[in-house]
VMD Tcl script that draws the C-alpha trace (Angstrom):
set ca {
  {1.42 28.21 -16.88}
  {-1.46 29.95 -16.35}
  {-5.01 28.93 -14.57}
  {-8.06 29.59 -16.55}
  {-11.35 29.90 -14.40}
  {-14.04 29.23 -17.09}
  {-16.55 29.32 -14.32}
  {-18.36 32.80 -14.90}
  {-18.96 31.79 -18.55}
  {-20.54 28.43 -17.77}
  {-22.27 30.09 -15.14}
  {-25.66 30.22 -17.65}
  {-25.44 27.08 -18.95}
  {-25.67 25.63 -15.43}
  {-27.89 27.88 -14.52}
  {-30.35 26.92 -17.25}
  {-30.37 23.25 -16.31}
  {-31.88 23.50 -13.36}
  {-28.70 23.21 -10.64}
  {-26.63 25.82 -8.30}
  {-23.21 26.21 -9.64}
  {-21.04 28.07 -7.09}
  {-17.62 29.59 -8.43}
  {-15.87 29.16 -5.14}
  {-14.31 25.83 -5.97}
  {-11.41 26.99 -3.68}
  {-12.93 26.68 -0.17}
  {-12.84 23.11 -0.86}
  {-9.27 22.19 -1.31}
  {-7.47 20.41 0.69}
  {-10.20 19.53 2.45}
  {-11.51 15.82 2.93}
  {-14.34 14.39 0.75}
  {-16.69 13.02 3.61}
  {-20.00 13.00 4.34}
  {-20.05 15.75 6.84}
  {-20.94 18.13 3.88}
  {-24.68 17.55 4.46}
  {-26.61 14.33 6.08}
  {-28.65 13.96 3.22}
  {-25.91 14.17 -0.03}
  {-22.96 12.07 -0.88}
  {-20.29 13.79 -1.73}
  {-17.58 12.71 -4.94}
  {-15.52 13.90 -7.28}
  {-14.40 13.40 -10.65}
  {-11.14 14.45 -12.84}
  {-10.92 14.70 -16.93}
  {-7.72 15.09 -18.32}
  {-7.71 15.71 -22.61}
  {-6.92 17.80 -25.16}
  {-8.51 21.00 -25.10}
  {-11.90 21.54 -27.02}
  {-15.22 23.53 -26.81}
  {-18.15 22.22 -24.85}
  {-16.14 20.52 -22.45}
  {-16.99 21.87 -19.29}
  {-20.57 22.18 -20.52}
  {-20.97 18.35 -21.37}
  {-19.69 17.17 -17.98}
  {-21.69 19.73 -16.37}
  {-25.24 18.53 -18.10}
  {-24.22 14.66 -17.50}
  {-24.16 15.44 -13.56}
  {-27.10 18.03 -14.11}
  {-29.45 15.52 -15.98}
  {-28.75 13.15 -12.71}
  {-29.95 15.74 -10.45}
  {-26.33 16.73 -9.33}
  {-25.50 19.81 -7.74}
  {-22.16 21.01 -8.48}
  {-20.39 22.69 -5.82}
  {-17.25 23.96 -7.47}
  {-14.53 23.05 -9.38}
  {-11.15 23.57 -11.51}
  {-9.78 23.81 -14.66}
  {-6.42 24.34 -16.07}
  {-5.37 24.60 -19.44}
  {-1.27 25.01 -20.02}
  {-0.39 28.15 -21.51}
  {0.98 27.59 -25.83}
  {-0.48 23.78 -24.64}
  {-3.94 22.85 -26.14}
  {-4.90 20.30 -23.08}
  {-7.65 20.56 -20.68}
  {-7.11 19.21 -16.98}
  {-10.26 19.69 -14.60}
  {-11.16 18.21 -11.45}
  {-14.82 18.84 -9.77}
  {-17.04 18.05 -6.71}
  {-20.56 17.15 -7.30}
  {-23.04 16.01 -5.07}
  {-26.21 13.85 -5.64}
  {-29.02 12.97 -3.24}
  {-28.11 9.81 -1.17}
  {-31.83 8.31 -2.75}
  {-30.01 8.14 -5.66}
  {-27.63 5.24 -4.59}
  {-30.83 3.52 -3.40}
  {-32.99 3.72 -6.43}
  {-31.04 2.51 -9.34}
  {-33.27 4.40 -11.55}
  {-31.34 7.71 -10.55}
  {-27.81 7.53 -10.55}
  {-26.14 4.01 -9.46}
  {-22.78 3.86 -8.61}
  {-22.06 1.63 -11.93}
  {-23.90 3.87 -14.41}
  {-22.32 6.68 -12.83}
  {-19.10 5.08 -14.07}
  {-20.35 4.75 -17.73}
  {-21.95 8.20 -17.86}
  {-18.69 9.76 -17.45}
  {-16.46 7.16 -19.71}
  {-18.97 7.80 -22.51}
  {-17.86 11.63 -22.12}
  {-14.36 10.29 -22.09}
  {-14.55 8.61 -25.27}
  {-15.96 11.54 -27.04}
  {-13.35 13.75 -26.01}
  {-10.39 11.25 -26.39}
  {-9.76 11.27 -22.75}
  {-6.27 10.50 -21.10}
  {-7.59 10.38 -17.74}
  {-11.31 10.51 -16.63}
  {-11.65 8.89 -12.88}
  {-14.42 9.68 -10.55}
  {-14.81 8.43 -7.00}
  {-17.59 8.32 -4.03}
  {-15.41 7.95 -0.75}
  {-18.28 6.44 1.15}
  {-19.36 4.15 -1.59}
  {-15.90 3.46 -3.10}
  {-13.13 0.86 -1.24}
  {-10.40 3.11 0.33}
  {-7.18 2.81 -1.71}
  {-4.91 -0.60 -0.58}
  {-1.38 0.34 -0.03}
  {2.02 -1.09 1.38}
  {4.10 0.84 3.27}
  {8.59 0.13 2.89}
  {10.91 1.65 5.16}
  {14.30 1.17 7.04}
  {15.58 2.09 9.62}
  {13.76 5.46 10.55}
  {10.14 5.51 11.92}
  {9.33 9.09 11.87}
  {7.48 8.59 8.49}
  {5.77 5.54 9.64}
  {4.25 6.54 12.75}
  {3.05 9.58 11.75}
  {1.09 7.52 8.95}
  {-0.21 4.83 11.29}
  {-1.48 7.85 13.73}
  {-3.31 9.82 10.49}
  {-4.67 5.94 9.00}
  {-5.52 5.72 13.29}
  {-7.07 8.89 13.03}
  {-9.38 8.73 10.12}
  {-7.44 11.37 8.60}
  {-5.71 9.31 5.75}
  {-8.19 7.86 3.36}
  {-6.33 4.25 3.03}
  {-5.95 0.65 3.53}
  {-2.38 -0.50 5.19}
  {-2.18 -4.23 4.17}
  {1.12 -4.55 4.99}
  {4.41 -2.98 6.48}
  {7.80 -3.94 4.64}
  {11.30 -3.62 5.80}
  {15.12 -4.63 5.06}
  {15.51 -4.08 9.14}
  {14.34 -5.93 11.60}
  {12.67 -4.66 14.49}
  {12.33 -6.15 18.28}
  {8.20 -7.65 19.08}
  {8.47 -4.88 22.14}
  {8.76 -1.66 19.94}
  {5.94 0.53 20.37}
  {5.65 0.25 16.52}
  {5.24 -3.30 16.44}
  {2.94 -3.27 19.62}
  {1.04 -1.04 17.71}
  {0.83 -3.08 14.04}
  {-0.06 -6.28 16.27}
  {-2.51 -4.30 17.55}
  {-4.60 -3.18 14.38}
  {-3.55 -6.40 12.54}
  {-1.52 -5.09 10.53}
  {1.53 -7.37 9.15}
  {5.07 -6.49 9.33}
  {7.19 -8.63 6.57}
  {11.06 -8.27 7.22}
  {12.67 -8.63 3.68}
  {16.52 -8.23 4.71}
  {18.42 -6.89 1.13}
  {22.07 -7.26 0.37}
  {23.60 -5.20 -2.24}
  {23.57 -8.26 -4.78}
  {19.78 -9.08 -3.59}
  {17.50 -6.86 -3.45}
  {14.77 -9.69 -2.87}
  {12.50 -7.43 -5.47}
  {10.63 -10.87 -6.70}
  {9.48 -11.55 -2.39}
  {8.66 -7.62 -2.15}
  {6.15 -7.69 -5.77}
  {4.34 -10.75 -4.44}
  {3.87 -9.15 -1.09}
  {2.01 -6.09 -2.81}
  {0.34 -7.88 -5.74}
  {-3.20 -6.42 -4.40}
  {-2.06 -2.82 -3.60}
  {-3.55 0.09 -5.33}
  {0.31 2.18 -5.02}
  {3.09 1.69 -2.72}
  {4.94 4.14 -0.25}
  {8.22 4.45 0.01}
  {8.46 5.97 3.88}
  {12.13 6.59 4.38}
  {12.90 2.84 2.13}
  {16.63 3.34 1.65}
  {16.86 1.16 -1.23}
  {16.49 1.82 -5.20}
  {13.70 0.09 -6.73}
  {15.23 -1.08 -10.09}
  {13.39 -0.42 -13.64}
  {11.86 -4.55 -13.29}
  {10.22 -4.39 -10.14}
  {8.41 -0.48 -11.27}
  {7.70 -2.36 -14.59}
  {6.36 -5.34 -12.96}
  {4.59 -3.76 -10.26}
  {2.94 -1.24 -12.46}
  {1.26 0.84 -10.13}
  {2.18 4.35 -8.78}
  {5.03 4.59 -6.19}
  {5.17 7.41 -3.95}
  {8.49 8.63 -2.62}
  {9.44 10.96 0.76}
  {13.30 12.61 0.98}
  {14.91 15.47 2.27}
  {14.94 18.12 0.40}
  {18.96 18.79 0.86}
  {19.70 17.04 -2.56}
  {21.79 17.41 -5.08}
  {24.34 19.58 -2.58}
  {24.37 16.98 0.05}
  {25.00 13.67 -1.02}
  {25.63 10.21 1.01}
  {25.70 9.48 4.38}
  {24.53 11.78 7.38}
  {22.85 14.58 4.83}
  {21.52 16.53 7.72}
  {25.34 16.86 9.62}
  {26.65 17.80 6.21}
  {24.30 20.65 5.73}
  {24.07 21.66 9.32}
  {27.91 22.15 8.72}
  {27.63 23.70 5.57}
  {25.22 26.69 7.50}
  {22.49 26.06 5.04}
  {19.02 28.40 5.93}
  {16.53 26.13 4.36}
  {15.71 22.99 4.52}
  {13.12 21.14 3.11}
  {11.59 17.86 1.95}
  {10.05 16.51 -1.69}
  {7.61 13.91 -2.25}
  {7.58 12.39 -5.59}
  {6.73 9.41 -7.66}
  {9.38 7.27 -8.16}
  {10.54 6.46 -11.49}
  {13.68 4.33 -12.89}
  {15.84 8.20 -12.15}
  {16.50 7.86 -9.11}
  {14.78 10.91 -7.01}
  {13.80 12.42 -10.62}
  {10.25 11.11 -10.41}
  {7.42 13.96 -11.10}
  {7.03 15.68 -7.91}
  {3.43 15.83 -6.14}
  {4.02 18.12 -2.56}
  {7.16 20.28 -1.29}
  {7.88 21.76 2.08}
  {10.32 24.32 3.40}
  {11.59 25.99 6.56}
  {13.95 27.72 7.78}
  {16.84 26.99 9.90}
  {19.16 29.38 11.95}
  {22.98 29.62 13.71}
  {20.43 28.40 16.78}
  {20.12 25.49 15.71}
  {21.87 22.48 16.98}
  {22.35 19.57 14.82}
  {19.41 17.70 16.89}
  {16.51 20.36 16.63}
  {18.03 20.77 12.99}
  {17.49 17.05 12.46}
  {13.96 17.03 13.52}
  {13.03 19.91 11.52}
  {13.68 17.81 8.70}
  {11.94 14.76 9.77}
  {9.25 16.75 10.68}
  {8.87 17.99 7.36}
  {9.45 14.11 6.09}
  {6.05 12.99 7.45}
  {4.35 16.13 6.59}
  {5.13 16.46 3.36}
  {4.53 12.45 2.59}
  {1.52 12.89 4.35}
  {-0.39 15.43 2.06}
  {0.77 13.80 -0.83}
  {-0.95 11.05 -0.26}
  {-3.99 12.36 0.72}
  {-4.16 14.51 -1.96}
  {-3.23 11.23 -4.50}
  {-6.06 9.67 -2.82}
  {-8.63 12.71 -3.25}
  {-7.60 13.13 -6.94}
  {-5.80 16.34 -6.84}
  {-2.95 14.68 -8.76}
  {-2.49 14.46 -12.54}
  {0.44 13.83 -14.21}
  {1.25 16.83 -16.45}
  {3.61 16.06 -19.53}
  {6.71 13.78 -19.09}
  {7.96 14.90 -15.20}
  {5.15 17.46 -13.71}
  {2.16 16.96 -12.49}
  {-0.92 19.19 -11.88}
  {-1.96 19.71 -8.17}
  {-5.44 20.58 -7.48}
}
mol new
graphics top color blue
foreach p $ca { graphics top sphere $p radius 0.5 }
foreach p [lrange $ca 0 end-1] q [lrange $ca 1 end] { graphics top cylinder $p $q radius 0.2 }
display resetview
């Protein structure tokens, strides 16, 4: 692969209509889109995914230009021996302009860029305003473990994860006096225990509970979602393991690689797809372990790298860094 920066060559065209285009697209990432960037602009960004042609960058960049956008940075990324273009960008526009719909309404904003779409043959072309835009609904399913969990409910808590929690599903049950469940009762947010056998999976209860989710997270959910509830759901599914597979399969992973002496463990995010843990993989994290490591401080190395790991990739899903690249990658802005 290799990352084409096309942003000293457009750097006239921009120029010439009127708006600041700065080529340091990479102080922004990873960072949140909020309105902290300036009290008087609202910040949002948009990604284009097609095949590769001239005038690309230039006819996105005159649509926000002609609006009075100011472009703050952005990326591009065109495959090596693969003609498709993959660019995500920021853009700002006076906060007057959600006001007056002469300017730049949300709605036209929409159609702007879908016209663009069209012309190109887009695959992908989505563009959101965080303060404007609903946050993103999702479900959360686990089992047993928490780790994952609680770290999310602290971020969502926090203001630090840019989503909706409708609803928490699990095939355990879990005591009213938890300090989980004090704190789901607490923020309103339901807890639905689906118990599973090996024969039921209970898929058809689990698809009506999520009907109105944007994408579903699979915190530590030690079940396999078959190929009919992915198909009838529809939606992305975003997946958290260890990252000890294929070597350590089965029960108690952790004890079998804390026996085996490994030096690094690590954890995957992924979507989920009918493979099971095959799914195109959106954030990875590593660290190292040593001989002084007990099987407990090895153990929550790993979990700690669990809910780190799962937390990024969702954030970044929900910012628009993600876009799937051929049949099992995906490009990571």
């Amino acid at each position: 692969m290799m990352m084409m920066r096309r942003i000293i060559s457009e750097r006239a065209t921009c120029v010439s209509k009127n708006f600041v285009l700065r080529s340091s697209a990479s102080r922004f990432h990873g960072e949140s889109l909020d309105s902290s960037v300036s009290p008087v602009l609202i910040p949002g960004v948009h990604v284009f995914h097609c095949q590769d042609a001239v005038g690309i960058v230039a006819k996105l960049s005159d649509c926000i230009a002609a609006k009075g956008g100011n472009i703050l940075g952005y990326d591009v990324f065109v495959p090596e021996n693969n003609n498709v273009f993959y660019s995500r960008r920021w853009f700002l526009f006076d906060s007057e302009f959600i006001f007056d719909p002469v300017k730049w309404p949300r709605e036209q904003m929409s159609e702007d860029f879908q016209a663009i779409a069209q012309r190109f043959g887009a695959m992908n072309s989505v563009v959101r305003v965080p303060s404007i835009d609903p946050k993103y609904k999702i479900a959360l399913l686990l089992s047993k473990q928490d780790h994952c969990l609680v770290e999310m409910l602290h971020r969502w808590q926090d203001g630090k994860l840019p989503v909706d929690i409708t609803c928490v599903i699990s095939n355990h049950e879990r005591a009213s006096n938890t300090h989980v469940m004090r704190f789901l009762e607490r923020h309103g947010i339901p807890y639905h225990y689906v118990a599973t056998t090996k024969d039921n999976k209970r898929e058809d209860e689990i698809l009506d509970l999520v009907k109105d989710t944007d994408f579903l997270v699979l915190a530590r959910y030690m079940q396999i979602l078959s190929g009919k509830f992915l198909k009838g759901y529809g939606k992305d599914v975003i997946n958290i393991h260890h990252g000890l597979l294929p070597s350590f399969k089965g029960g108690y992973p952790a004890k079998q690689a804390f026996d085996a002496g490994v030096k690094l463990i690590g954890a995957t995010s992924h979507f989920v797809t009918e493979e099971l843990d095959a799914g195109p993989i959106i954030e990875q994290m590593v660290e190292s372990v040593s001989h002084r490591d007990n099987l407990r401080s090895f153990v929550q190395k790993s979990e700690d790298l669990e809910k780190k790991c799962l937390t990024k990739a969702i954030k970044s899903y929900c910012e628009l860094r993600v876009l799937p690249y051929g049949a099992n990658k995906t490009v990571v802005f």
